[in-house]
N, C-alpha and C positions, 0 to 999 in steps of 0.2 A: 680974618677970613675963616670961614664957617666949612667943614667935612660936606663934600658931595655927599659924600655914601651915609650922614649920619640922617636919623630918624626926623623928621620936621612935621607939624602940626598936619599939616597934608596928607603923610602918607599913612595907610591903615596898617594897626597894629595885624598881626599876623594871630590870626583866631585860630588855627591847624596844630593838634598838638605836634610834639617832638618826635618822631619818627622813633628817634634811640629810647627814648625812656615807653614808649607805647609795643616797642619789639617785645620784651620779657613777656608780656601778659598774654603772647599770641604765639609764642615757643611753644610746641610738643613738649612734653617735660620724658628726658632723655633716660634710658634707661641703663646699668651696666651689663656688658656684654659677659655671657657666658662665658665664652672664648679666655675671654683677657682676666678672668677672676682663673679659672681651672690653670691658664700658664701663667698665673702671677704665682698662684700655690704652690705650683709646680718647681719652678726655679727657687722661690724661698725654701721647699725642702731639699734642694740640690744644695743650696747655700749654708741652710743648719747643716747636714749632712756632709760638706765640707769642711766646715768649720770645726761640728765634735772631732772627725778623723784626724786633724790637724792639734785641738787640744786637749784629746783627752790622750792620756799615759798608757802606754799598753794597747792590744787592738778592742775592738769590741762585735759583737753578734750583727753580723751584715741584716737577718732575716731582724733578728728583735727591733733593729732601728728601721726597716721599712714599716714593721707592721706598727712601732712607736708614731710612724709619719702618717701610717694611712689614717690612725685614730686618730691623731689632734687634727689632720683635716678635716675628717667628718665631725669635729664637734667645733672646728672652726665656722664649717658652712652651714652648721643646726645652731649655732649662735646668730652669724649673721640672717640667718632666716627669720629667728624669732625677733633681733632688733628692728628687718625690713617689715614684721607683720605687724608690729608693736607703734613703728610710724604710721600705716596706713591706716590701723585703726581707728587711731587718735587724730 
């Protein structure tokens, strides 16, 4: 006994591509939100910032570790600006 549902000489193969594999190439290509990089920063310097207070021996300079955070930020986001101009380039 022979599958109802299966394919027979008869019926026409299906000439329409895949819908799933033809979606990717018709996506907007998505960008990262300001927002979620500036409070991704943000909370990973709460988290360093937790973390030395907890391991380092002794206290240390409130002002020297913010302005240590504000600089590796700005040369974190002048990094990833030169690897995002460096993709778009190429």
């Amino acid at each position: 006994m022979t599958d109802p549902n299966s394919p027979t000489e008869t019926t026409p193969l299906k000439t329409t591509p895949d819908p799933v594999s033809a979606t990717p190439d018709r996506l907007p290509r998505r960008r990262p939100l300001f927002a979620t990089i500036f409070w991704g920063a943000l909370m990973l310097a709460l988290a360093a910032f937790m973390a030395a207070r907890e391991l380092v021996p002794g206290g240390f300079d409130l002002v020297t570790w913010l302005l240590t955070a504000v600089v590796g930020i700005g040369l974190l986001l002048v990094v990833a600006g030169i690897v995002a101009a460096s993709r778009r380039a190429g």
